[in-house]
PyMOL Python script that loads the backbone (N, CA, C, O; Angstrom):
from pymol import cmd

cmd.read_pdbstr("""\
ATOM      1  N   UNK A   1      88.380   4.350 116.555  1.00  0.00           N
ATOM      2  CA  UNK A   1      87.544   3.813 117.616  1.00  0.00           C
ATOM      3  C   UNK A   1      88.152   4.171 118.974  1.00  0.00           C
ATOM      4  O   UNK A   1      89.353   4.188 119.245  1.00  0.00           O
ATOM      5  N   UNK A   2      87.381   4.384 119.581  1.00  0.00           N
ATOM      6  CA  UNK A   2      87.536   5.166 121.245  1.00  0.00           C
ATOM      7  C   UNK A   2      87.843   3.745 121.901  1.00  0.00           C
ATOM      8  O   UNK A   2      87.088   2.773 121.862  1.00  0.00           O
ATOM      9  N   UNK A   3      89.619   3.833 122.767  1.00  0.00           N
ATOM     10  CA  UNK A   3      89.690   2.572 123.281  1.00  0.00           C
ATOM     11  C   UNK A   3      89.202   2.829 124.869  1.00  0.00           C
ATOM     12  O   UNK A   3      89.341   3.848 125.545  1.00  0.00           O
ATOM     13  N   UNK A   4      88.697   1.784 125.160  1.00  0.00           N
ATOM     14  CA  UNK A   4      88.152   1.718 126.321  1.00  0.00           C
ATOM     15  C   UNK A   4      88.726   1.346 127.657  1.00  0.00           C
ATOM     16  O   UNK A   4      88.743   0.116 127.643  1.00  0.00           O
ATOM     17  N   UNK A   5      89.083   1.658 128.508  1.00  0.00           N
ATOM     18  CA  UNK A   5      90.476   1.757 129.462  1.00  0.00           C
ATOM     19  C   UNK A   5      89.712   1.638 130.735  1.00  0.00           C
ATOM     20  O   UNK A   5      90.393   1.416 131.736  1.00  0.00           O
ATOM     21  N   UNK A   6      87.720   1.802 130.961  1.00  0.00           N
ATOM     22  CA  UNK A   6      87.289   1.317 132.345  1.00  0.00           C
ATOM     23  C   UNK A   6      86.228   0.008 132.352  1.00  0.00           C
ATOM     24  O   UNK A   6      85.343  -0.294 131.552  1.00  0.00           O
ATOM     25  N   UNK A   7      86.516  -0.400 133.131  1.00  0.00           N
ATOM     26  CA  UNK A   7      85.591  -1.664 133.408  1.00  0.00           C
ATOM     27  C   UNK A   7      84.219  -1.310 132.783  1.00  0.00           C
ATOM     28  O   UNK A   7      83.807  -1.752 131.710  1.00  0.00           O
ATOM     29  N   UNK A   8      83.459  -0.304 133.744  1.00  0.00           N
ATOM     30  CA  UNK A   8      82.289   0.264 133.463  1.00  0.00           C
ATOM     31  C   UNK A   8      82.145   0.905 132.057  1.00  0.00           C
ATOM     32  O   UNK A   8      80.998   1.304 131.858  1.00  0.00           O
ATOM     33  N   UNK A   9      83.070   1.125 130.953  1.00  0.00           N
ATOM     34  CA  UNK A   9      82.481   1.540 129.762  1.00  0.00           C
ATOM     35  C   UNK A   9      81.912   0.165 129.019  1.00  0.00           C
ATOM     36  O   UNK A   9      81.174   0.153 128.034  1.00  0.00           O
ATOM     37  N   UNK A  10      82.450  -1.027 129.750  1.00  0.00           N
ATOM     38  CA  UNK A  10      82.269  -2.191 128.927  1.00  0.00           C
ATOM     39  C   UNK A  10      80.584  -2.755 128.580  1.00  0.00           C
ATOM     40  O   UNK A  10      80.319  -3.224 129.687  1.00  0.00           O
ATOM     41  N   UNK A  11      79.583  -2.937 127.903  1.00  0.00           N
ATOM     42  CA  UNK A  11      78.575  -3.826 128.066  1.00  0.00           C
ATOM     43  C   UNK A  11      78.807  -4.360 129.235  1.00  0.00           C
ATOM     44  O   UNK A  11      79.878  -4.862 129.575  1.00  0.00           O
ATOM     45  N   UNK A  12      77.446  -4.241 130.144  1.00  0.00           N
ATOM     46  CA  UNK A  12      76.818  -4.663 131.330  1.00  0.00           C
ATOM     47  C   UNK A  12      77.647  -4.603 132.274  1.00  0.00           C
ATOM     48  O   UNK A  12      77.399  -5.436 133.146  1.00  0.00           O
ATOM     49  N   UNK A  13      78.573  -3.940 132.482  1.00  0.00           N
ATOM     50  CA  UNK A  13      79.457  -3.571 133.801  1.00  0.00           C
ATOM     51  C   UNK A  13      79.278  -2.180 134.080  1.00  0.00           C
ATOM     52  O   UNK A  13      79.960  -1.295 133.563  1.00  0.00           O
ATOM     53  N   UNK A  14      78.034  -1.931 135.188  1.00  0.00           N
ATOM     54  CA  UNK A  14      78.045  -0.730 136.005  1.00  0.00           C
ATOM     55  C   UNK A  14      79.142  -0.490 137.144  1.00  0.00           C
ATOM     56  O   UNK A  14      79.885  -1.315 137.675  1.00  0.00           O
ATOM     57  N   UNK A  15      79.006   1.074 137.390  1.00  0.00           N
ATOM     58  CA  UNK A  15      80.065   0.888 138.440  1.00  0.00           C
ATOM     59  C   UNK A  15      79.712   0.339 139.924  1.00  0.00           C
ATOM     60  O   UNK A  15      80.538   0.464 140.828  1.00  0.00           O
ATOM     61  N   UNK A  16      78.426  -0.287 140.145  1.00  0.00           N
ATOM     62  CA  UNK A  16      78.300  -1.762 140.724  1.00  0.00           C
ATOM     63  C   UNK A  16      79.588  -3.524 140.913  1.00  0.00           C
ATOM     64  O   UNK A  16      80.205  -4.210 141.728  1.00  0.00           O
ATOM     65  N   UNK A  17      79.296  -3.392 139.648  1.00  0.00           N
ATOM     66  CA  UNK A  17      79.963  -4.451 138.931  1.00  0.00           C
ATOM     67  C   UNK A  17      81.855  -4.157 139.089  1.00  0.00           C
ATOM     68  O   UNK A  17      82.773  -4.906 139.423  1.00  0.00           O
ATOM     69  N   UNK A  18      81.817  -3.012 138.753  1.00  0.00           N
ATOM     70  CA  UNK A  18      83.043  -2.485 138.512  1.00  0.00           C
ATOM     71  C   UNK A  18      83.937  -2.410 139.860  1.00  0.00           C
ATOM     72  O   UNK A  18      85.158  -2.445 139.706  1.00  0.00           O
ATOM     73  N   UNK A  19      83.517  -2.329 140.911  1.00  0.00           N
ATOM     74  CA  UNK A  19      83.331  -2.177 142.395  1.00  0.00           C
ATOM     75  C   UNK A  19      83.951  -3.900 142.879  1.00  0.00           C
ATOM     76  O   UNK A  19      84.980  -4.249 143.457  1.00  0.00           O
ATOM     77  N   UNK A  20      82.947  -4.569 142.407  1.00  0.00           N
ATOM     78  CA  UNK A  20      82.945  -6.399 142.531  1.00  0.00           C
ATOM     79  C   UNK A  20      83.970  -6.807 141.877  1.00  0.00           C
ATOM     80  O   UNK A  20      84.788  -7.500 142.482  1.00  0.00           O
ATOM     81  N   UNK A  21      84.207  -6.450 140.341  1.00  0.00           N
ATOM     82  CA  UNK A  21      85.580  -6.856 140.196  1.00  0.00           C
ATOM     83  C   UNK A  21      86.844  -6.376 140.586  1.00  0.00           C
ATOM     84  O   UNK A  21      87.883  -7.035 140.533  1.00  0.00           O
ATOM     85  N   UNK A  22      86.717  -5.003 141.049  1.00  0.00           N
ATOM     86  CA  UNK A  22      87.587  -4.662 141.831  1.00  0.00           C
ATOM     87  C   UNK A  22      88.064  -5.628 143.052  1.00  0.00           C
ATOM     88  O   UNK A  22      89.284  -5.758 143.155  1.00  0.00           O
ATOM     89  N   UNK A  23      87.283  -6.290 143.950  1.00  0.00           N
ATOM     90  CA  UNK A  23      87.391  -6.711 145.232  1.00  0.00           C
ATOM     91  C   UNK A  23      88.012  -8.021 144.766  1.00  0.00           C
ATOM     92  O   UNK A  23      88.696  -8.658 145.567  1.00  0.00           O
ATOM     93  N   UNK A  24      87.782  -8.565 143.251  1.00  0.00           N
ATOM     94  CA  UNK A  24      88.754  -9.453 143.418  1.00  0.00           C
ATOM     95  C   UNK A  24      90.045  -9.615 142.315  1.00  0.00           C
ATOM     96  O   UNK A  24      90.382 -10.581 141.631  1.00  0.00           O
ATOM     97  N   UNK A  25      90.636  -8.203 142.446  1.00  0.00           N
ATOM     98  CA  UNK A  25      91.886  -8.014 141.711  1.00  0.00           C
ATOM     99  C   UNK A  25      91.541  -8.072 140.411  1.00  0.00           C
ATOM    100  O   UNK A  25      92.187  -8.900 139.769  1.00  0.00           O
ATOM    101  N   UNK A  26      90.670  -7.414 139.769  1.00  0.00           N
ATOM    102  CA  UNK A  26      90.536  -6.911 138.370  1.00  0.00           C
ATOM    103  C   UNK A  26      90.160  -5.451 137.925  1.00  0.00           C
ATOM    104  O   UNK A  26      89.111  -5.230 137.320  1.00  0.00           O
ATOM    105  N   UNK A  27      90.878  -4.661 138.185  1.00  0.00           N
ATOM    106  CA  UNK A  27      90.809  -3.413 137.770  1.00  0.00           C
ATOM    107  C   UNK A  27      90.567  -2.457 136.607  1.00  0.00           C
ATOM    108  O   UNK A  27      89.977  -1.377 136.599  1.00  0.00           O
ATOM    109  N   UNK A  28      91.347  -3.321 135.340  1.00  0.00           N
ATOM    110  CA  UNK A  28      91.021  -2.981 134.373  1.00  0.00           C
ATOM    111  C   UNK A  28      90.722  -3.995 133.222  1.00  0.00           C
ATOM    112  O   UNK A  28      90.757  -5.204 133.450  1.00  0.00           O
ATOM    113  N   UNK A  29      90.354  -3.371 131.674  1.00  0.00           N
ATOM    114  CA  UNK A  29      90.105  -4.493 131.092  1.00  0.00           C
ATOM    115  C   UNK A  29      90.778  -5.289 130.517  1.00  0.00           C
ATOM    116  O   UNK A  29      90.253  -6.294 130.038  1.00  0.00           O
ATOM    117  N   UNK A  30      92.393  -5.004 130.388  1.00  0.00           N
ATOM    118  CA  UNK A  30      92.667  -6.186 130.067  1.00  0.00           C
ATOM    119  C   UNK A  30      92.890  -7.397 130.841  1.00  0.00           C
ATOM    120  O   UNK A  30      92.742  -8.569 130.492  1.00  0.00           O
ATOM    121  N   UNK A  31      93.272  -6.910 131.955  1.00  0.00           N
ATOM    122  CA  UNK A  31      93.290  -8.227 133.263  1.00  0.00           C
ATOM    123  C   UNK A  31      91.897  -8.893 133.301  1.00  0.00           C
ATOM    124  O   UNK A  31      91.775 -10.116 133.223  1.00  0.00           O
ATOM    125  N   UNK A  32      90.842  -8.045 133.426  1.00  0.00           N
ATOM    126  CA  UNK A  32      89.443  -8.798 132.808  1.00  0.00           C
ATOM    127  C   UNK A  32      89.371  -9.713 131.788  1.00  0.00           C
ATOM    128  O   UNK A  32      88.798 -10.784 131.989  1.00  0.00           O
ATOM    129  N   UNK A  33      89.842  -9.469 130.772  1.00  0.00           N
ATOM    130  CA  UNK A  33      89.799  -9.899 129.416  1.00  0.00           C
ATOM    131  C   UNK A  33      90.424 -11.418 129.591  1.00  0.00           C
ATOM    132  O   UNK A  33      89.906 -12.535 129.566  1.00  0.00           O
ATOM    133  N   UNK A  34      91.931 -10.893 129.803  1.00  0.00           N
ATOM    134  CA  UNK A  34      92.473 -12.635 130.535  1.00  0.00           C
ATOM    135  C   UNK A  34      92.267 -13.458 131.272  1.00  0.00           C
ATOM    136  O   UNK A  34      92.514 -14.664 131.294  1.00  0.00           O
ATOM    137  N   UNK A  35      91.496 -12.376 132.309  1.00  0.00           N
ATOM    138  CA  UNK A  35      90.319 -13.425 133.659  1.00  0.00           C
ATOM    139  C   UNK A  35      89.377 -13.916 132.762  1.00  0.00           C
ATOM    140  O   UNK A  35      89.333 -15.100 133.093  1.00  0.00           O
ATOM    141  N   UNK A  36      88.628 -13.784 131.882  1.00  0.00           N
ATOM    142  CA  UNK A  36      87.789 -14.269 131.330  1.00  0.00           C
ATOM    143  C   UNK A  36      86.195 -14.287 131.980  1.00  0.00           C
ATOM    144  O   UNK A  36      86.159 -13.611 133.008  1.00  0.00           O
ATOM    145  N   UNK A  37      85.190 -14.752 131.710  1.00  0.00           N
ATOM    146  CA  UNK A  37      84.390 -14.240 132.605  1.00  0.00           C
ATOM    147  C   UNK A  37      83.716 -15.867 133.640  1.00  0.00           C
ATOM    148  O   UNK A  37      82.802 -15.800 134.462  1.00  0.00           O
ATOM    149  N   UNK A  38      84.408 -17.042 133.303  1.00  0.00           N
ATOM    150  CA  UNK A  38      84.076 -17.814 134.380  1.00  0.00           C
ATOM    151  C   UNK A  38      84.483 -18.074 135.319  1.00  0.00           C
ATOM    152  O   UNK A  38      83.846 -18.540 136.264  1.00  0.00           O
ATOM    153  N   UNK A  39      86.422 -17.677 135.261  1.00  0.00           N
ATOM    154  CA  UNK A  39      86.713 -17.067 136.254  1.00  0.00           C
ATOM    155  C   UNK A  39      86.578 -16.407 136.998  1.00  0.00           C
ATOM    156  O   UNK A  39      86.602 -16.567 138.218  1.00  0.00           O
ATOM    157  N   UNK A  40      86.388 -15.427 136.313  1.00  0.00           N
ATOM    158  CA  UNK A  40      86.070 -14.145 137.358  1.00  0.00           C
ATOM    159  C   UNK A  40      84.548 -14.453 138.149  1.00  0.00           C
ATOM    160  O   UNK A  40      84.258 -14.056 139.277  1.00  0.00           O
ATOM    161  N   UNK A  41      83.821 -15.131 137.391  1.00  0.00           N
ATOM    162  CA  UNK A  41      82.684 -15.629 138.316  1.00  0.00           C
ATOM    163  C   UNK A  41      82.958 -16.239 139.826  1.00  0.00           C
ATOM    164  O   UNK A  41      82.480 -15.959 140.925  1.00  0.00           O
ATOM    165  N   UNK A  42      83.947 -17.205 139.383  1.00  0.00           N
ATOM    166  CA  UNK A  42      84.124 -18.444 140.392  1.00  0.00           C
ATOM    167  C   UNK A  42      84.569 -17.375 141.554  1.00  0.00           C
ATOM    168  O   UNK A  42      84.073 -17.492 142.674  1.00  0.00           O
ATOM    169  N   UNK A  43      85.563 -16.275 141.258  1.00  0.00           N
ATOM    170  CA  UNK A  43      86.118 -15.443 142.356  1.00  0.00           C
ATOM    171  C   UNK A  43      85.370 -14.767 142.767  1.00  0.00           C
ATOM    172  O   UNK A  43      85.537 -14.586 143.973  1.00  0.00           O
ATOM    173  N   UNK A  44      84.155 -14.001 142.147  1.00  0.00           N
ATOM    174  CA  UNK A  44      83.230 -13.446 142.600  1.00  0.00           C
ATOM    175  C   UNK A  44      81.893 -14.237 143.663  1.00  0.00           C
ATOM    176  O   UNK A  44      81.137 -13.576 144.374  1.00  0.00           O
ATOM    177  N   UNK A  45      81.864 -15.554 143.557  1.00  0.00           N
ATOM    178  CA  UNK A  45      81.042 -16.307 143.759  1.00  0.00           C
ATOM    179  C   UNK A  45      81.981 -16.391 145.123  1.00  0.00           C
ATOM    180  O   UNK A  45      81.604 -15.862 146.168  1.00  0.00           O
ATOM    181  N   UNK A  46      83.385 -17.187 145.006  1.00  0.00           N
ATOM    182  CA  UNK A  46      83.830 -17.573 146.412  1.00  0.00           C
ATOM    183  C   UNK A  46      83.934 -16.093 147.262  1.00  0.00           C
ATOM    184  O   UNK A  46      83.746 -16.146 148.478  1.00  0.00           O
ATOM    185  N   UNK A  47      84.184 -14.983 146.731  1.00  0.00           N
ATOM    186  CA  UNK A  47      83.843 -13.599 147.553  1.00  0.00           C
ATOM    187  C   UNK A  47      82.650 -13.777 148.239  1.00  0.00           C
ATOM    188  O   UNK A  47      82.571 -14.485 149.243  1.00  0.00           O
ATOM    189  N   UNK A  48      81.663 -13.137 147.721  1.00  0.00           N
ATOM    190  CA  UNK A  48      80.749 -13.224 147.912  1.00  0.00           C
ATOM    191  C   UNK A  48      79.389 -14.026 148.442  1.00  0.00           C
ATOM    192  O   UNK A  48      78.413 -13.515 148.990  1.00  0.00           O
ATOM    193  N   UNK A  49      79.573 -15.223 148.169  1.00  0.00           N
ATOM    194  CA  UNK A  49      78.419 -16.530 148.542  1.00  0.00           C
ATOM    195  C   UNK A  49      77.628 -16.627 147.116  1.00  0.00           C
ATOM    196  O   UNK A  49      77.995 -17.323 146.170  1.00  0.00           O
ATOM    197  N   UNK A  50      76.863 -16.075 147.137  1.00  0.00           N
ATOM    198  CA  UNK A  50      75.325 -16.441 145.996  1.00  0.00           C
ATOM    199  C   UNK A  50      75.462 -15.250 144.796  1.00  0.00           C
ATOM    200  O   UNK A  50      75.000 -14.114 144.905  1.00  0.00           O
ATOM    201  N   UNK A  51      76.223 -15.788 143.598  1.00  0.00           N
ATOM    202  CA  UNK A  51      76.651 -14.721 142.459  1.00  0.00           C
ATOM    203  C   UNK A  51      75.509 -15.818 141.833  1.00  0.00           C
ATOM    204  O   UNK A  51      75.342 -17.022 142.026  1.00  0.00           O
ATOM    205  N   UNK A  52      74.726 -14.704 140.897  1.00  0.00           N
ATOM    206  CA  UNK A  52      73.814 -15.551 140.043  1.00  0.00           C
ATOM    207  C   UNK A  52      74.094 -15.933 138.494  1.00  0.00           C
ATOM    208  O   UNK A  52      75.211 -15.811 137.991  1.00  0.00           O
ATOM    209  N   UNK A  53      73.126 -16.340 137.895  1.00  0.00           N
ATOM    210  CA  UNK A  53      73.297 -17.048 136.504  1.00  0.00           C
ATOM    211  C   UNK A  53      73.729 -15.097 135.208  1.00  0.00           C
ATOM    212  O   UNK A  53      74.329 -14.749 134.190  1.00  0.00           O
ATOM    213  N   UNK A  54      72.902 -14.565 136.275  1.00  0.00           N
ATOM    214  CA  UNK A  54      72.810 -13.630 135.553  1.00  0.00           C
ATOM    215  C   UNK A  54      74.043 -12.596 135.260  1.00  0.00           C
ATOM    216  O   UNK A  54      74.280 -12.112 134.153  1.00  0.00           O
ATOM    217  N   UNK A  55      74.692 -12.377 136.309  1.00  0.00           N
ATOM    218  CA  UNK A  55      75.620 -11.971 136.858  1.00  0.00           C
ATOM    219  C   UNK A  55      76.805 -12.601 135.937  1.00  0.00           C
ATOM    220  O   UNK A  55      77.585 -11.792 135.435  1.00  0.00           O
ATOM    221  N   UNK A  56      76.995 -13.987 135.679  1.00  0.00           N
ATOM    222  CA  UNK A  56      77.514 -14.501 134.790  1.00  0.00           C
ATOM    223  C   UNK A  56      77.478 -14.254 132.822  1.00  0.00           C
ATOM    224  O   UNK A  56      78.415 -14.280 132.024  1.00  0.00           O
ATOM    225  N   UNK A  57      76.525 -14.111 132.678  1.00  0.00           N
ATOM    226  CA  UNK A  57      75.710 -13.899 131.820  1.00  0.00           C
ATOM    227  C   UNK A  57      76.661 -12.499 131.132  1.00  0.00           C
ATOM    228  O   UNK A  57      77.420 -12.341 130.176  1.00  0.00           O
ATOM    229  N   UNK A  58      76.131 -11.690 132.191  1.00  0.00           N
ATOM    230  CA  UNK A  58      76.591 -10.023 132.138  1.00  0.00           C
ATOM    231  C   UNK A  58      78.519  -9.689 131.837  1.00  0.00           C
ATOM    232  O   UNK A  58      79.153  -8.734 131.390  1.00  0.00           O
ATOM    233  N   UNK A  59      78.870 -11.014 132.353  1.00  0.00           N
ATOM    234  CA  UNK A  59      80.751 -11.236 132.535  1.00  0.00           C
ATOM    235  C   UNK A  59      80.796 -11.626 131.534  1.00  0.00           C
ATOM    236  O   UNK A  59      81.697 -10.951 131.037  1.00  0.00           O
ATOM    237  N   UNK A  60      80.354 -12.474 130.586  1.00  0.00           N
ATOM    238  CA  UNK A  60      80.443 -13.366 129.462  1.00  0.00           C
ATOM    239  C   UNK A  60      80.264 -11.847 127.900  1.00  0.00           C
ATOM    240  O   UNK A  60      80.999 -11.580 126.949  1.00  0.00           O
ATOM    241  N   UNK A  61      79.147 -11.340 128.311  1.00  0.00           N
ATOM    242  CA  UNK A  61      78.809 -10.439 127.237  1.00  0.00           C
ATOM    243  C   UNK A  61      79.827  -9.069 127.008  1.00  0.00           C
ATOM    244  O   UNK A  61      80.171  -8.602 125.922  1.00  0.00           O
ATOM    245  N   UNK A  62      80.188  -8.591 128.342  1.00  0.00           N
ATOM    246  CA  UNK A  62      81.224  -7.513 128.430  1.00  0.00           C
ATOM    247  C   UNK A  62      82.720  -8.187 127.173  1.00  0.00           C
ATOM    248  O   UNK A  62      83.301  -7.648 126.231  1.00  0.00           O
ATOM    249  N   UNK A  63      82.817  -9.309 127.705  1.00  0.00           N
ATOM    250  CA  UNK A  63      83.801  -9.893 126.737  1.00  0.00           C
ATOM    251  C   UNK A  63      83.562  -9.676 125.634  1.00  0.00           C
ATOM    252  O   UNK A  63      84.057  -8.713 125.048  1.00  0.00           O
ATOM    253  N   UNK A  64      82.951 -10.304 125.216  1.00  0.00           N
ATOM    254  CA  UNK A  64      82.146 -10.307 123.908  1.00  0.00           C
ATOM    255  C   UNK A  64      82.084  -9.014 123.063  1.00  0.00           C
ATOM    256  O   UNK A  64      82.279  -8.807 121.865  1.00  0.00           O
ATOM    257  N   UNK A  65      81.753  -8.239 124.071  1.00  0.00           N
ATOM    258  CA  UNK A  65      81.573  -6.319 124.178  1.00  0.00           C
ATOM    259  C   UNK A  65      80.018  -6.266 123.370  1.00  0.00           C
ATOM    260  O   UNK A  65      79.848  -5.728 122.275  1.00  0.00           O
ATOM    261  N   UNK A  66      79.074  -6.869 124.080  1.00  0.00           N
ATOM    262  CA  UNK A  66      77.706  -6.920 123.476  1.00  0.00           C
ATOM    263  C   UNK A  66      76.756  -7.138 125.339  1.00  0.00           C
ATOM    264  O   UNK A  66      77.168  -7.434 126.460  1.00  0.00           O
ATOM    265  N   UNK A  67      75.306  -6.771 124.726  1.00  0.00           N
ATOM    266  CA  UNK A  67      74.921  -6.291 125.655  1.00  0.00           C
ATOM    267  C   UNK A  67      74.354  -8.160 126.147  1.00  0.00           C
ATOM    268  O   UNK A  67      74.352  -9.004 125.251  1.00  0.00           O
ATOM    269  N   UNK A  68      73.968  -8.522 127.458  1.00  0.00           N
ATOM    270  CA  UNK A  68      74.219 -10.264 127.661  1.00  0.00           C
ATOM    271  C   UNK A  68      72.988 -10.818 127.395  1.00  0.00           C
ATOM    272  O   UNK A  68      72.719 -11.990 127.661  1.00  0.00           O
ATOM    273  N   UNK A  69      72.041  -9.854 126.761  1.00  0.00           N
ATOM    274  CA  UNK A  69      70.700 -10.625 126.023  1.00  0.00           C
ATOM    275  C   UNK A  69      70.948 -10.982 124.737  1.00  0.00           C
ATOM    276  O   UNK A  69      70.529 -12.016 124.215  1.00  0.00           O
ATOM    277  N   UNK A  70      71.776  -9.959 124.087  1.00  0.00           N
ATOM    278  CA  UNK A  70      72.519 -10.919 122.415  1.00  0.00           C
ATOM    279  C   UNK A  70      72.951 -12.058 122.847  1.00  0.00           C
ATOM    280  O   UNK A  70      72.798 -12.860 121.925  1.00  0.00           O
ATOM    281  N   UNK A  71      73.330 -12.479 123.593  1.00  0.00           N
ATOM    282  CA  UNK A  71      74.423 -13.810 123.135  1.00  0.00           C
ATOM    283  C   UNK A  71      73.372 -14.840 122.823  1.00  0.00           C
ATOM    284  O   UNK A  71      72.159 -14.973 122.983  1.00  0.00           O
ATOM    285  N   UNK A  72      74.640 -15.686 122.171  1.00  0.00           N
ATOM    286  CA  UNK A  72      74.153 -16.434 121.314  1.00  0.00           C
ATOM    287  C   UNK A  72      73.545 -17.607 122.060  1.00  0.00           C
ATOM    288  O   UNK A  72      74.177 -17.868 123.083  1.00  0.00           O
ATOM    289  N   UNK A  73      72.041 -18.728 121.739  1.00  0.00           N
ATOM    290  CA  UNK A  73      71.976 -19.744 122.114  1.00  0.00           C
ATOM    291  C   UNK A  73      72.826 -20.298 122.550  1.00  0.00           C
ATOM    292  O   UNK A  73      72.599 -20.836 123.633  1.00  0.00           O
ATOM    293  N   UNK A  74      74.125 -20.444 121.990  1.00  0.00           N
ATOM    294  CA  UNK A  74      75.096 -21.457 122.082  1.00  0.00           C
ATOM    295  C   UNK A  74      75.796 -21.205 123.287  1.00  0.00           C
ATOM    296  O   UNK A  74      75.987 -22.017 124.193  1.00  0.00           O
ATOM    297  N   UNK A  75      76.152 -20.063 123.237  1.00  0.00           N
ATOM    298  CA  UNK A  75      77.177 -19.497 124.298  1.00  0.00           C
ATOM    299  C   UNK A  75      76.374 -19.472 125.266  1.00  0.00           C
ATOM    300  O   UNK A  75      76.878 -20.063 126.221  1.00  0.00           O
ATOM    301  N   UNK A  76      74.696 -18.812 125.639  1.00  0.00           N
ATOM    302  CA  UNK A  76      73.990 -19.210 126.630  1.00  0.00           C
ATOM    303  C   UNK A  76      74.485 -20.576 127.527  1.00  0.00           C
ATOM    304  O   UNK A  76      75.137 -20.692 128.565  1.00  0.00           O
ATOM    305  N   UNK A  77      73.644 -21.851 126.312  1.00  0.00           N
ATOM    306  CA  UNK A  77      73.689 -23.293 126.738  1.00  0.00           C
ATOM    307  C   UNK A  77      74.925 -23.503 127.828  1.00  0.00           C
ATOM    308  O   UNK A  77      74.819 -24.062 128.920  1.00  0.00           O
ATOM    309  N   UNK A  78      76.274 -22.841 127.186  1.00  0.00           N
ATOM    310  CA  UNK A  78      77.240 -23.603 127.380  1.00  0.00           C
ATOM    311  C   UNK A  78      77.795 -22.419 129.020  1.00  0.00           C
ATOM    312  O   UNK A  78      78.604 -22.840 129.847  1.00  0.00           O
ATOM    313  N   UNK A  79      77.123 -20.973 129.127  1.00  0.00           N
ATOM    314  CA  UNK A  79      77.495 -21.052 130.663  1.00  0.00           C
ATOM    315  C   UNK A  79      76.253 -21.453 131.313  1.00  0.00           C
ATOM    316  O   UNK A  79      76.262 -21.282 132.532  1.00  0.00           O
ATOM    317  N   UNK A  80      74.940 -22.056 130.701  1.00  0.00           N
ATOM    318  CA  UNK A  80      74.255 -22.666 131.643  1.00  0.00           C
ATOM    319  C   UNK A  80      75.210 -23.563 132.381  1.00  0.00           C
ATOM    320  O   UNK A  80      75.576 -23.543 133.556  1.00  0.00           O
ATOM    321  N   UNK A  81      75.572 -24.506 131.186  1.00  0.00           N
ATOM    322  CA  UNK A  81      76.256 -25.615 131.731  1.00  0.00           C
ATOM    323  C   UNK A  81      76.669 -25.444 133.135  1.00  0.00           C
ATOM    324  O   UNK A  81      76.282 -25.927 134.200  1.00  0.00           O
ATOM    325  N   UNK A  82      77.766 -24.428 132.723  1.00  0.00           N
ATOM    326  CA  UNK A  82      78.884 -24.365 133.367  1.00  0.00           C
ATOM    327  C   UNK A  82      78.464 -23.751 135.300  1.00  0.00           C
ATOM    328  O   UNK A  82      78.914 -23.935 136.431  1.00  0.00           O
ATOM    329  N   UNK A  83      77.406 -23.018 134.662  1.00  0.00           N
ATOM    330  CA  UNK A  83      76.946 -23.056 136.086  1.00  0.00           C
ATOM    331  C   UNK A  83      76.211 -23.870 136.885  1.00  0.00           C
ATOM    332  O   UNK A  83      76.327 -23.855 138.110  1.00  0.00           O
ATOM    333  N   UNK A  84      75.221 -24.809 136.106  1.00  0.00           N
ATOM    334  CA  UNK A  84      74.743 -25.497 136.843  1.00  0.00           C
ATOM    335  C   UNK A  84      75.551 -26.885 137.325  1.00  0.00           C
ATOM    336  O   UNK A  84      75.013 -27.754 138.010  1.00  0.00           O
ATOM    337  N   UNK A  85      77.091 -26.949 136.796  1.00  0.00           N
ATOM    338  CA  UNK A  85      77.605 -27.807 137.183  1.00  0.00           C
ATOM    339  C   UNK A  85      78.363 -27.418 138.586  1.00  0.00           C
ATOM    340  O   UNK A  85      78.532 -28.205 139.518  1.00  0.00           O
ATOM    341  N   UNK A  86      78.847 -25.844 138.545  1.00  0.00           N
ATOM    342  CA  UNK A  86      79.460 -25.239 139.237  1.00  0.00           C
ATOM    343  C   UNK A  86      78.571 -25.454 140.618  1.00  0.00           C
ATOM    344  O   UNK A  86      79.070 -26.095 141.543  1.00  0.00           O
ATOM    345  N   UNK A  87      77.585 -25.042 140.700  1.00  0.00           N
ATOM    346  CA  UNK A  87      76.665 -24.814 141.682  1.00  0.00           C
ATOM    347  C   UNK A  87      76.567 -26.472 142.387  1.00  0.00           C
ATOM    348  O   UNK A  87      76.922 -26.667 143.549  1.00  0.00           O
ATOM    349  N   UNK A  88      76.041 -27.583 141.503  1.00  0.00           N
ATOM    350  CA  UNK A  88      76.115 -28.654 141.838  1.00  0.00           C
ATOM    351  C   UNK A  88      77.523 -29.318 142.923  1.00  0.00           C
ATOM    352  O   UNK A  88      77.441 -29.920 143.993  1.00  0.00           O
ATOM    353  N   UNK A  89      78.622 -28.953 142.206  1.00  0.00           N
ATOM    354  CA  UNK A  89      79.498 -29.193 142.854  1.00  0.00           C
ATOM    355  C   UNK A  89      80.293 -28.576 144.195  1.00  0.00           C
ATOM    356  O   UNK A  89      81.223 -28.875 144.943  1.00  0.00           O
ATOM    357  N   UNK A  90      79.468 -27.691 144.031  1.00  0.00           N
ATOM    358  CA  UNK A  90      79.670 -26.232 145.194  1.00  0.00           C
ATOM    359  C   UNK A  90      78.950 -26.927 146.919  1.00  0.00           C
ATOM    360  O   UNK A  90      79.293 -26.557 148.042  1.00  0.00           O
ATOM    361  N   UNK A  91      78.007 -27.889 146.597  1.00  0.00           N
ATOM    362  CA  UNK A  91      77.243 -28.502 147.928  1.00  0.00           C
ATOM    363  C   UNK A  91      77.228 -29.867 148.214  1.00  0.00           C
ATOM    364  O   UNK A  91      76.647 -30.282 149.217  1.00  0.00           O
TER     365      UNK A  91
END
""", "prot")
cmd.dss("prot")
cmd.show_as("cartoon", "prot")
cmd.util.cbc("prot")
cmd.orient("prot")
């Protein structure tokens, strides 16, 4: 198996994305991998201002290494959660 050594080979990380995690000290994937992807949200979110559900979604599945419409109900539910608590507490 071909190991994968750029952000952008990962599920749903264009070199858009790849760019964004760059800006907040994640370069490659294993530092990704250990950022995890709600982290790396929260840093992308305080960068930036308005990171969406989706955007999250897309961080969660790269992990996973699946594209972020597979995931599972479960794993959905649970970064709904996490964002709509995030957001709540954000104002």
């Amino acid at each position: 198996m071909e190991k994968i050594e750029r952000l952008s080979q990962l599920p749903n990380i264009g070199k858009e994305m790849e760019k964004r995690l760059a800006s907040i000290g994640i370069y490659d994937v294993e530092t990704f991998m250990k950022t995890g992807s709600k982290e790396a949200f929260i840093k992308l979110h305080l960068l930036e201002g308005d990171t969406c559900f989706s955007s999250l979604c897309g961080l969660e599945g790269a992990i996973q290494g699946i594209r972020w419409h597979h995931l599972s109900s479960e794993t959905k539910q649970d970064l709904k959660k996490f964002f709509d608590s995030f957001k709540k507490n954000e104002n």
